[in-house]
N, C-alpha and C positions, 0 to 999 in steps of 0.2 A: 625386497620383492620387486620382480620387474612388471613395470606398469604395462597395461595392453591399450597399446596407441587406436585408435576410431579409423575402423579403412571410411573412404569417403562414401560408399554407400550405404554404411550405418551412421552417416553425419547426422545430427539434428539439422544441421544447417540444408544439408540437400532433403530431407523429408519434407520439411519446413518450407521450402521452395516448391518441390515438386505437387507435393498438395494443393498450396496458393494455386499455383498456376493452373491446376488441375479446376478448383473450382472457378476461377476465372476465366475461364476456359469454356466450362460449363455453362455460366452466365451469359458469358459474350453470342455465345451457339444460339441457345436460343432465344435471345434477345434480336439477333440479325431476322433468325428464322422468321420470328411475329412480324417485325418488321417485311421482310423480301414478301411475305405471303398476305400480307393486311396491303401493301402498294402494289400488289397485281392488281393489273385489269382485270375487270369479266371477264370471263370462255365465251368465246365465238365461237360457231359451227358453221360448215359450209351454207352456204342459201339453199333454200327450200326450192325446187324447181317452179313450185306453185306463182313463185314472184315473178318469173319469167312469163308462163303462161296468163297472167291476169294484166300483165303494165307493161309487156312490152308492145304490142298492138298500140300501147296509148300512148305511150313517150317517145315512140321513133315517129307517129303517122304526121305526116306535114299540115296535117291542121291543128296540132298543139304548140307549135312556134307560136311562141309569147304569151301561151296560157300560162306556164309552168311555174306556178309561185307557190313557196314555202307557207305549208300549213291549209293548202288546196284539201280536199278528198279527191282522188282521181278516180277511185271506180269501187264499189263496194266500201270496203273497211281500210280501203288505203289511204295512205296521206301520207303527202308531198313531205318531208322533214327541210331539207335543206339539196341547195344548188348552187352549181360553182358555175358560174359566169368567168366574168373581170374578178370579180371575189367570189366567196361561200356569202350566200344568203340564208339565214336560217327563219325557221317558222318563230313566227314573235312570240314572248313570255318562252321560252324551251328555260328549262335550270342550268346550271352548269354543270352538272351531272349530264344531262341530255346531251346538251351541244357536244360533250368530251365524249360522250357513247358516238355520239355521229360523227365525229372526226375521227376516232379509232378504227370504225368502219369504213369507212372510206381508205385510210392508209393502207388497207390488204390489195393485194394485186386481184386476187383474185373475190368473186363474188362472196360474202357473209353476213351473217345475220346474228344477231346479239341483241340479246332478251335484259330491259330496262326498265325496272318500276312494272307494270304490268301490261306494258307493249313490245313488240321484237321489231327492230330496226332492222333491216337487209340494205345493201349495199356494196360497191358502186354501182348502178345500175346505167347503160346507157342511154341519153335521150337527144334529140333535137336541141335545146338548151345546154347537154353537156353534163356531168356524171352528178345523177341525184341520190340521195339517201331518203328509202320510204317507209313507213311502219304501217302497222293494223295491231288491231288487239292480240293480246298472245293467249291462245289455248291453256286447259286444265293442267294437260298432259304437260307443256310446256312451263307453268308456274312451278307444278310440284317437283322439275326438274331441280328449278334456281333454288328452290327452297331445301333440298335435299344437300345442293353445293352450301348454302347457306349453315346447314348445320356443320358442315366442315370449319369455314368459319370458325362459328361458335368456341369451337375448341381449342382457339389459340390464344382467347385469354387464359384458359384453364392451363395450358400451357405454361406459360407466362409465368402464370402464381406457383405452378408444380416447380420449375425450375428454380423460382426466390425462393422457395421453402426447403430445399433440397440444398442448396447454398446456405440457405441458414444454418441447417441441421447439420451442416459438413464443418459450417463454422462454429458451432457450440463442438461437435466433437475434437475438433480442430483445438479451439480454448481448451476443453477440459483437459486433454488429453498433454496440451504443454505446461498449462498452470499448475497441475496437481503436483506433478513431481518436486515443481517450487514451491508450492506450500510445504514440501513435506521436507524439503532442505532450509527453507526462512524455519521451519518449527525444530528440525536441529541443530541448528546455527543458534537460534536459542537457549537448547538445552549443552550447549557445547560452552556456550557464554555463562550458561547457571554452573557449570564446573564438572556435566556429563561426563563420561569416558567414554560413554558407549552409544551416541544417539540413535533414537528412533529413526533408523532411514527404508526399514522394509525391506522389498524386493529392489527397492532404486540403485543399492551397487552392482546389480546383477547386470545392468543397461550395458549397450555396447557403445553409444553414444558419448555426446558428449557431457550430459546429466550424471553418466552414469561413472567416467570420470572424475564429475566433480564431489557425488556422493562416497565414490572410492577414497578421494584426497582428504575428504573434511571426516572423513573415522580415522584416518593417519591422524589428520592433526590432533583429534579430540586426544586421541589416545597418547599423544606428542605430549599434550599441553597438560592433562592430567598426573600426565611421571613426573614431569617439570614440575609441578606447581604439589606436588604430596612429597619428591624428595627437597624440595625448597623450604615446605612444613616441617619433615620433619629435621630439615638442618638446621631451622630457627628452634625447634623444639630442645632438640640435644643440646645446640651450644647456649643455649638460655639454661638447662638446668645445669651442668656442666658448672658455669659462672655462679650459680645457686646459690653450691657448697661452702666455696672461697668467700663470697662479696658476706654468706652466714656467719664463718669465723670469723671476721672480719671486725664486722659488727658486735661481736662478743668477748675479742679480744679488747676491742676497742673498750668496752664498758668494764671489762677486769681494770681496765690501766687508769680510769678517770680517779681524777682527782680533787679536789676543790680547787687545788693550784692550776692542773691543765681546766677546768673547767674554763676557768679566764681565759688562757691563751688560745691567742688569734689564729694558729697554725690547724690546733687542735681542734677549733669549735669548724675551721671549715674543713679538716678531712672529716670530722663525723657527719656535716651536711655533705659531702659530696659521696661519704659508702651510703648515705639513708638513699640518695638519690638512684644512685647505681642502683640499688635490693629494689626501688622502684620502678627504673627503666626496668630489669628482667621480669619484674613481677608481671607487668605490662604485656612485656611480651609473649610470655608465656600463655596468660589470657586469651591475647591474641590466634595461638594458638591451638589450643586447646577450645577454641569457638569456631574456626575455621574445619577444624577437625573432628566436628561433634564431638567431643567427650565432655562435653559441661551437658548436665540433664535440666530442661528448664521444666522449674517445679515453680508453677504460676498458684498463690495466693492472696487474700484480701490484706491490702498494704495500705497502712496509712501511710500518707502521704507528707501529711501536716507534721508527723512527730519521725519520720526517716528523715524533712530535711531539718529538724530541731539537731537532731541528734547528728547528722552534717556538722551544722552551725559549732556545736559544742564541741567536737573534733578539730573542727580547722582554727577555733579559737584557741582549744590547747598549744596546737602546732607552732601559731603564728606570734601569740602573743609573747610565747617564750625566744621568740625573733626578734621581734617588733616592739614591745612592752606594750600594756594596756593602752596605753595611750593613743601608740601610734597604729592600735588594730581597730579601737573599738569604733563600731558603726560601718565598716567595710565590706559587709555582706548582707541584704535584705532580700528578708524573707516575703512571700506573698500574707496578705492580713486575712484574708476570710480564710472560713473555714472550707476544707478537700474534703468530698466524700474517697472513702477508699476505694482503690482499685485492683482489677484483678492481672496480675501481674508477679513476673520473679523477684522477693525484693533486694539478694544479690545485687544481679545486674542492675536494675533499676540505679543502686546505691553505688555502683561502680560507673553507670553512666553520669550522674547528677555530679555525682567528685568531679570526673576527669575534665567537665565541662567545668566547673568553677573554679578549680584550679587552672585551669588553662586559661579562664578571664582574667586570673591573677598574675598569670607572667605573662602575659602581651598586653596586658593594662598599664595604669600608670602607677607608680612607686604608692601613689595616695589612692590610688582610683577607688569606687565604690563598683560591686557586681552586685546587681540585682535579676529577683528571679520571679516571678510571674509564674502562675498558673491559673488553668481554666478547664472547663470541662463542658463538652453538652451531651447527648445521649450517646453518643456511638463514639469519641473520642474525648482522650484527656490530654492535654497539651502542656509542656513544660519550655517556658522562654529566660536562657543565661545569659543577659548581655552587659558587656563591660564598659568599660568608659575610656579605649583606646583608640588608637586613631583607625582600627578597619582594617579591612582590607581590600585591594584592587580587585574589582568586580570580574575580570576576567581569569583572576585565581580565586574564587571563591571555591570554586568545585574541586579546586585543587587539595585544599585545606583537608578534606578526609581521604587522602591517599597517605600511606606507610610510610613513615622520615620525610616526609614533605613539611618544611619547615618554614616556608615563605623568605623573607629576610634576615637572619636573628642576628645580624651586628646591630637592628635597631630596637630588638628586645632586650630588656636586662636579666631575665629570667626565663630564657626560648629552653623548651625540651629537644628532645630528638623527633617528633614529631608521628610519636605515635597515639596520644592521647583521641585525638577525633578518632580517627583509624581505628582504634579499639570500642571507641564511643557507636560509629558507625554498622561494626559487628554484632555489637549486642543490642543494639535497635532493631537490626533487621531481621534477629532470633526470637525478637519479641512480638515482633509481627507490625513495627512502628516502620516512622523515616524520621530522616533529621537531614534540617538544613541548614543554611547559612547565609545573611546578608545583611548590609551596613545599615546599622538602623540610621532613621532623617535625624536623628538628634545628635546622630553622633555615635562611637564603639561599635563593636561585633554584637551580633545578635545569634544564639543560633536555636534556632526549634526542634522540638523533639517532639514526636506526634502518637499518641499510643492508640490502641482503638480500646475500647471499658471492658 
């Protein structure tokens, strides 16, 4: 199938850009706006002619040379603000709002007036003393002007917050809109890891993007990894039972030919341990598979506990002591002392996990070692501890240990398998709805946990 390349205007990457910019864009606007329009000046309007007729009579007539001082009344409602001599004189206590209104007035070329607190300043006016700025109280008509600009104002904080909130909004759609599709690809990626073929990805290969790409690529794989991994089941499948048939005869022709005589010999006593072992590795394996491939039905019952690992104990004693002789077996395996309530659980598996784990303490242990085995239980889980009296293993392969023919070292085991025993152990724990781990215990040997829930 040929893949359909992303033209660049259905990039995530250019949406993803053009957006940003878009709402930063948006922000900066009107952020400038409040700004440019909150540092204007007041509105001046031309001067009222009325200033002319009422102060100029008074400020050109030559008997006002050196009356002319800041914060004077000159005639009615008027007053002197300020005058430029040598300097600008201003009327004493003015705020700096004032003074800043009476120097903005005066900067115009031409005559204006500009309404301040609840007086109107006019100016430049000329006089005998040289260019004055003067006020009188400011009319009805005239406050409800300022007041009216005033509610203009008002609305650029409203502004302000309209803008942050519009940016937010554009930012949450923004989020949702790129995280969703990665949730819905981390929750296939999931089920792609749990051994899916087919994950939940929705409408997301439908995308022209580059999401949409990757939800195309990762149903490739799934569906890649799933033929890989059912014809690699059932290769181990076939050639496990395949081996069956032969390692069957094997074993039976083996037992037509015993004799008291071969019984003794050395040659003989070790091919019968080596076909029992072999019927063990397939049998192993086949487990393996047939758990991997659901066809084992878990049929969960009330299981003692106390009397599956009795009946263990009496198993691995037949085995061993006919190896080993009484002597060199007895006391090699302990059991926990109090008494197990039962639990509900397959007792198969169960009995197929608890072996593989203490026989496995047996060949990485030491020639004498002792395995002992602990158990405990509180409401909601039952716990099963096999630890042996070997030297461990490297903390950095512990995790190693339940993967398939992972054997660690075995030139320094006397009795190393193929390394399927955990690996099998690991399956049927996790059919059981348990875990299991593994780490060197402080005293010393392997330890490893088995965790069930009751």
């Amino acid at each position: 199938m040929v893949e359909r390349r992303t033209r660049w205007y259905q990039s995530l990457t250019f949406r993803l850009l053009t957006i940003f910019w878009l709402l930063i864009l948006l922000t900066a606007a009107a952020a400038f706006s409040v700004i440019l329009y909150l540092a204007r000046p007041p509105g001046s309007e031309p001067m009222s002619e009325e200033f002319n007729r009422s102060l100029a009579p008074i400020l050109t007539h030559p008997s006002s040379a050196g009356l002319l001082q800041p914060g004077r009344l000159l005639v009615g409602q008027y007053r002197l603000i300020a005058v430029e001599r040598e300097q600008w004189e201003f009327t004493p206590g003015l705020s700096q709002r004032e003074i800043a209104a009476a120097v903005q007035v005066y900067s115009h070329a031409e005559p204006v007036q500009l309404v301040v607190g609840d007086s109107v300043y006019a100016g430049p006016l000329d006089s005998n003393e040289g260019a004055v700025v003067v006020s009188r109280p400011a009319t009805a008509s005239e406050l409800a002007a300022v007041q009216e600009s005033q509610a203009d104002r008002d609305f650029l904080p409203r502004l302000l917050l309209l803008s942050a909130i519009a940016s937010f909004i554009g930012a949450l759609i923004l989020g949702w809109w790129f995280v969703r599709p990665l949730k819905q690809l981390r929750n296939a990626t999931r089920q792609v890891a749990a051994g899916v073929a087919e994950p939940n990805l929705k409408r997301l290969p439908r995308r022209r993007d580059e999401l949409g790409e990757l939800a195309r690529t990762l149903q490739r794989t799934a569906l890649d990894l799933a033929t890989s991994r059912d014809a690699q089941r059932r290769l181990l499948s076939d050639v496990s039972h395949e081996l069956r048939s032969p390692v069957g005869r094997l074993q039976v022709a083996l037992d037509l030919l015993e004799t008291p005589e071969l019984r003794q010999n050395r040659n003989y006593k070790q091919l019968h341990k080596d076909i029992y072992r072999l019927g063990m590795i397939i049998d192993s394996i086949l487990w393996l598979s047939r758990l991997e491939n659901g066809l084992e039905k878990l049929v969960k019952d009330q299981v003692d506990v106390q009397a599956l690992l009795r009946e263990l104990k009496d198993d691995l004693d037949y085995f061993y002591i006919a190896q080993l002789g009484e002597e060199g077996w007895r006391g090699r395996i302990e059991l926990p002392s109090g008494q197990l309530e039962p639990v509900a659980t397959d007792p198969v598996l169960l009995r197929m996990i608890v072996e593989n784990l203490v026989r496995n303490a047996f060949q990485y242990g030491p020639l004498d070692g002792v395995v002992t085995i602990h158990a405990f239980a509180d409401k909601e889980t039952f716990t099963l501890q096999i630890r042996d009296q070997g030297p461990g293993a490297p903390e950095e392969k512990l995790a190693k240990l339940f993967e398939p023919f992972y054997r660690g070292d075995p030139s320094r085991h006397h009795g190393a398998g193929v390394g399927l025993g955990l690996a099998l152990c690991q399956r049927a724990v996790a059919i059981l709805g348990g875990q299991i781990h593994a780490r060197n215990h402080p005293d010393g040997g392997l330890e490893v946990s088995v965790e069930f829930p009751r």
